[in-house]
C-alpha positions as a printed Julia matrix, in Angstrom:
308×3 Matrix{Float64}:
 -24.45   17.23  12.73
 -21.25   15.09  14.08
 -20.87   12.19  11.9
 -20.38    8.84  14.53
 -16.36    8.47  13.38
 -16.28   12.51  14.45
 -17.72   11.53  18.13
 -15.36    8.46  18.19
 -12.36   10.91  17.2
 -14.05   13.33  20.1
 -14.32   10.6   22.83
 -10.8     9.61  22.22
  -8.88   12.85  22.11
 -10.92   13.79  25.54
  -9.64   10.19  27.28
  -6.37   10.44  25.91
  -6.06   14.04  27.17
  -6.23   12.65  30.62
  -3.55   10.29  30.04
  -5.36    7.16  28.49
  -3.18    5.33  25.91
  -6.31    3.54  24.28
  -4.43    2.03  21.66
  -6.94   -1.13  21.36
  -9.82    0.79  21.89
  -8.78    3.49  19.47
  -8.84    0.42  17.22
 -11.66   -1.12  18.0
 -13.91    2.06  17.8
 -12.53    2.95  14.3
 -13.74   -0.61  13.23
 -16.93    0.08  14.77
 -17.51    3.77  12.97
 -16.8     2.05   9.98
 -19.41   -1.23  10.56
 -22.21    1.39  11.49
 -21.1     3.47   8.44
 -21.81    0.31   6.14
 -24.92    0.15   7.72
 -26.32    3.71   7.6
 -26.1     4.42  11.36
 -25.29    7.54  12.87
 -25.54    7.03  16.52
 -24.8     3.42  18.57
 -27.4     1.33  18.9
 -28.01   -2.05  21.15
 -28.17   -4.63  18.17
 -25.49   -2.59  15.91
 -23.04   -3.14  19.18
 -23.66   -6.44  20.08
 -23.37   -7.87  16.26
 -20.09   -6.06  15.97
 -19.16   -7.24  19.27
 -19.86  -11.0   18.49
 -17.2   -11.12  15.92
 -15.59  -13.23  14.74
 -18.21  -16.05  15.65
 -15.68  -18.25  16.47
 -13.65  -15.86  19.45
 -13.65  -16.3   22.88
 -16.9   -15.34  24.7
 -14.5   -12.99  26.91
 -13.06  -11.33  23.88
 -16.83  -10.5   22.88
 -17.26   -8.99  25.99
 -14.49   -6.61  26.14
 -15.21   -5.58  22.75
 -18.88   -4.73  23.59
 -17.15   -3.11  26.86
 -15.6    -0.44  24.91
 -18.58    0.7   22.83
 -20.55    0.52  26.04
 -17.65    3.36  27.56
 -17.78    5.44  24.37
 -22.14    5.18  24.44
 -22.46    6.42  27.8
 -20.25    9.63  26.92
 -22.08    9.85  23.57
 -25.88    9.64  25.21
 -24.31   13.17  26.83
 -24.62   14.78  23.36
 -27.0    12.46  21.48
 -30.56   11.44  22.82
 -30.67    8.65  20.01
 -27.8     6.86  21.44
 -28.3     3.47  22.83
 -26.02    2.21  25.71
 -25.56   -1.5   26.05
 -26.52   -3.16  28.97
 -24.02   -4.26  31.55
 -26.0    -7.86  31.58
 -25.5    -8.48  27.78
 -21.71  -10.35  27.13
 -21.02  -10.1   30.81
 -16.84   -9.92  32.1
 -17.19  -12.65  34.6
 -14.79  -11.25  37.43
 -13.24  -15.1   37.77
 -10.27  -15.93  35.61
 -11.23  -18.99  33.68
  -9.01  -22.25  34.6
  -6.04  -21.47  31.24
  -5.71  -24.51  29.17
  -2.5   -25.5   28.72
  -1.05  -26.76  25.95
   1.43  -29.86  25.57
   4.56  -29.92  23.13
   2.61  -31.97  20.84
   0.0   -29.47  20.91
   2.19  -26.23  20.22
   4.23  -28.56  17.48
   0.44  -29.88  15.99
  -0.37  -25.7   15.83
   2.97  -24.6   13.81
   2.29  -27.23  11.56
  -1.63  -26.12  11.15
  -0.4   -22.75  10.59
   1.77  -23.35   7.52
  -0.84  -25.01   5.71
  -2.88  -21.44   5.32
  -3.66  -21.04   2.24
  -1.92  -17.45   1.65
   1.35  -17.72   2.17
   2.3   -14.53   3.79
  -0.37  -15.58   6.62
   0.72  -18.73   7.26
   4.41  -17.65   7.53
   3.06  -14.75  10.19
   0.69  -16.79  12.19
   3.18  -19.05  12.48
   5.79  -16.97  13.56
   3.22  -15.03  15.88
   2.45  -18.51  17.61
   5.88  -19.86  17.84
   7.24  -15.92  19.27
   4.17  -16.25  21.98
   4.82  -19.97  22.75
   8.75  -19.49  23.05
   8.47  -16.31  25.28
   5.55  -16.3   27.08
   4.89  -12.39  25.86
   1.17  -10.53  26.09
  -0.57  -11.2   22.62
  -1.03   -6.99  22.49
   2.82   -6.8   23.04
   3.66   -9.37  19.58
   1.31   -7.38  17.6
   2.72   -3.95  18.72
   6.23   -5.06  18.06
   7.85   -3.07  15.04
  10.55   -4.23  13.03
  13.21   -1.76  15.3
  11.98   -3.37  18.27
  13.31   -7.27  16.95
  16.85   -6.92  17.1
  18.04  -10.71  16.07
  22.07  -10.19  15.78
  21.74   -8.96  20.38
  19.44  -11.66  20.9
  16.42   -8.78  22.08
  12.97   -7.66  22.25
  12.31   -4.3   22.86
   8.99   -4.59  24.51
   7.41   -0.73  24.71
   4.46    0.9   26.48
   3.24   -2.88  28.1
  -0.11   -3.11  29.86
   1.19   -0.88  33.04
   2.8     1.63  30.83
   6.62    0.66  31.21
   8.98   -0.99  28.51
  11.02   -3.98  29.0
  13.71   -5.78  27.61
  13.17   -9.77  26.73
  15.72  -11.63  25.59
  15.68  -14.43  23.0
  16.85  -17.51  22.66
  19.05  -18.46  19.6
  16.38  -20.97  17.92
  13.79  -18.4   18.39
  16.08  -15.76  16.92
  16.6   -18.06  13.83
  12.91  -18.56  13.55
  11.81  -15.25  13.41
  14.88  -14.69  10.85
  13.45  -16.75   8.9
   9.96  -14.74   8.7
  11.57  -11.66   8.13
  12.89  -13.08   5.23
   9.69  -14.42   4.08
   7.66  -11.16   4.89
   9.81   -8.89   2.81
  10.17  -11.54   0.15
   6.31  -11.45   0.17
   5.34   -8.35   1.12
   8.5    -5.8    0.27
   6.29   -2.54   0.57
   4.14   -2.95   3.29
   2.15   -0.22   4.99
   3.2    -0.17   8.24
   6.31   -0.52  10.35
   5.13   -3.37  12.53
   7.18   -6.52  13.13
   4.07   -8.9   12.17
   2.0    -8.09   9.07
  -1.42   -8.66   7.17
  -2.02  -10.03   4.22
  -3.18   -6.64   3.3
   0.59   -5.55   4.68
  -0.81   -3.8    7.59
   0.01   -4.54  11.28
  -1.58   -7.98  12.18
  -4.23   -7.27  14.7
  -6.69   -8.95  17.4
  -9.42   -9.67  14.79
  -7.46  -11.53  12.34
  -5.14  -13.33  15.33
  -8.35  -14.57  16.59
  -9.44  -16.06  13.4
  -6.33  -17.22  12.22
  -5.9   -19.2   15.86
  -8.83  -20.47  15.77
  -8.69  -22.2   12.39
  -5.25  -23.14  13.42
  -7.0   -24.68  16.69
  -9.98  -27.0   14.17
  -6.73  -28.03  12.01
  -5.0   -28.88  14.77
  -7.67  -30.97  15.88
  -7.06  -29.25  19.91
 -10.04  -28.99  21.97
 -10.8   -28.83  25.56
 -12.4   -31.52  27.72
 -16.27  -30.9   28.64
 -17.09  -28.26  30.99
 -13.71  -26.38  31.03
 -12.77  -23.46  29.11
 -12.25  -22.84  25.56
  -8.82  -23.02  24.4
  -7.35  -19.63  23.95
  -3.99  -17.39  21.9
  -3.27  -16.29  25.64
  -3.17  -19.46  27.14
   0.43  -19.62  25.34
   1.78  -17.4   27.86
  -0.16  -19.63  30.62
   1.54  -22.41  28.98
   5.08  -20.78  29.18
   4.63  -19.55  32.6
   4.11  -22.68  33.93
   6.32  -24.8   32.26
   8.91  -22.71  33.25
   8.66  -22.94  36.94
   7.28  -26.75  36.83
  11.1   -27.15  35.11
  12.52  -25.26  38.26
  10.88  -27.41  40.62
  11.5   -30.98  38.55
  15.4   -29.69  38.77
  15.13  -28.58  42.52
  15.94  -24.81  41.63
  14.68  -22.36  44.2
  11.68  -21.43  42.81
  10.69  -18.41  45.26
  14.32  -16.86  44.88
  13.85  -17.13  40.86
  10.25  -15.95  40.95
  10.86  -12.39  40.69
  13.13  -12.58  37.42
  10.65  -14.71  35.7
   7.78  -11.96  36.83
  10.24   -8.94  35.35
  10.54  -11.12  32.42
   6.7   -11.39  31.56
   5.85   -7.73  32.73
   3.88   -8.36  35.99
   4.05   -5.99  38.41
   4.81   -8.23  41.17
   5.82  -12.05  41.96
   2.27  -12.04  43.53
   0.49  -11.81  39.92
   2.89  -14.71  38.59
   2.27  -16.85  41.23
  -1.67  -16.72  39.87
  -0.48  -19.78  37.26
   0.35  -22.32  40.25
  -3.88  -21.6   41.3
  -5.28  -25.14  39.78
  -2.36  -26.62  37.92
  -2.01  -30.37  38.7
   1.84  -29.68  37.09
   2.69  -27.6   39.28
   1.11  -28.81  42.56
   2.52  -32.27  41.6
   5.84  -31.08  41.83
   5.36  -28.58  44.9
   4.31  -31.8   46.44
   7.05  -33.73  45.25
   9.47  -31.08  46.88
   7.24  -30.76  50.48
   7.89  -34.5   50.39
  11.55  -34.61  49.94
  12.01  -31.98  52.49
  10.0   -33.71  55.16
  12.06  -36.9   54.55
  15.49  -34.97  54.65
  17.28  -36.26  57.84
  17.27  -33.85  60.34
């Protein structure tokens, strides 16, 4: 009888076969074999998905429903070879197909989070969460694209990130700037000082000295969030680890309009620089951002009272 890990191992090699990178998914249905393992369970069922799903209690409601998205995929190939196999429904954890309003966050805020961060308890988390925070806040990079950073990739002496196999399957350069360079020196020396054998290659590690993954981000973010003392108003969204590239995004092109820059001529170099596939996706962050609209304003203004 195939064990559940074997039919995860099957699923995957099948996908991948077809050209499917499924690095987080590979991940996340490894960590799923293993919960039903604990539990006895041979075959996915409704409640075994949804509890794993639903973790860590404090995550994102959108996170739990791309999590219960991917053991949803893998059940419906499954039910093909096992009648016991239960297949989520598409109404439980819902993707809502609107992108919630991003919160962004204010230099207090990002400064109030670094300062949360070092006050972990262990010290090799508190020195990589805040690191992680402070790379992610200073460049604006996809929170899959920090983790999957190895140490080859971080090259601190040219100033560049080697950012490989992003969300459309392409690498890109990203260049640093010399305080962020001196920052994540300083971690490097702190990781190998604390963790001089670890078990993995990657940039950003554990306290177990494995890679540092979505799971333990999310916690660690949201405890650094309660510490912080950062909330959102009532009735808008939950503040998130992504919204740091929201944060940088804007900022950066509310700084070209308060200094009169030509923002649609510089648009495309800031979209190479976060990985979009076209100035059309970056210009997403000016939808509902007082920021920016104030200053698009400001700028219509000026150019109607320009003498003519």
């Amino acid at each position: 009888m195939t064990t559940l890990r074997e039919a995860v191992d099957r699923y995957l090699a099948i996908r991948r076969s077809l050209g499917y990178k499924l690095k987080v998914e590979g991940r996340m249905l490894g960590q799923f074999a293993a919960f039903c393992d604990t539990r006895g369970l041979d075959h996915v069922t409704v409640a075994a998905a949804v509890e794993w799903a639903t973790t860590p209690a404090g995550a994102d409601t959108s996170w739990w429903a791309a999590r219960l998205t991917v053991i949803r995929e893998f059940a419906r190939f499954q039910a093909a070879f096992d009648a016991h196999t239960e297949v989520p429904p598409t109404a439980l954890l819902p993707r809502t197909a609107d992108r919630c309003e991003p919160h962004l966050y204010s230099p207090a805020e990002i400064t109030a989070m670094l300062q949360a961060a070092r006050r972990f308890k262990n010290p090799l988390r508190a020195a990589t969460i805040e690191a992680f925070v402070g790379l992610m806040a200073a460049t604006g990079i996809r929170t899959g694209e920090a983790m999957g950073l190895d140490r080859g990739d971080v090259d601190l002496d040219s100033l560049i990130l080697l950012i490989r196999g992003t969300k459309f399957g392409k690498s890109r350069l990203v260049p640093l700037h010399s305080s962020t360079a001196e920052h994540l020196a300083a971690y490097q020396a702190r990781r190998d000082e604390l963790c001089p054998h670890p078990s993995t290659a990657a940039f950003f590690v554990s306290c177990a000295g494995t890679r540092l993954n979505h799971t333990s981000a999310s916690t660690a973010f949201a405890r650094v969030l309660k510490t912080a003392a950062i909330t959102a108003p009532a009735g808008t969204a939950k503040p998130r680890l992504y919204d740091l590239r929201h944060t940088f995004a804007v900022t950066t092109m509310a700084n070209w309009y308060a200094t009169g820059a030509d923002v649609a001529h510089l648009l495309p170099a800031l979209s190479t620089y976060l990985g979009h596939i076209s100035p059309t996706t970056t210009y997403w962050y000016l939808h509902a951002c007082p920021q920016l609209m104030t200053e698009a304003a400001k700028r219509l203004e000026a150019s109607w009272e320009e003498p003519s």
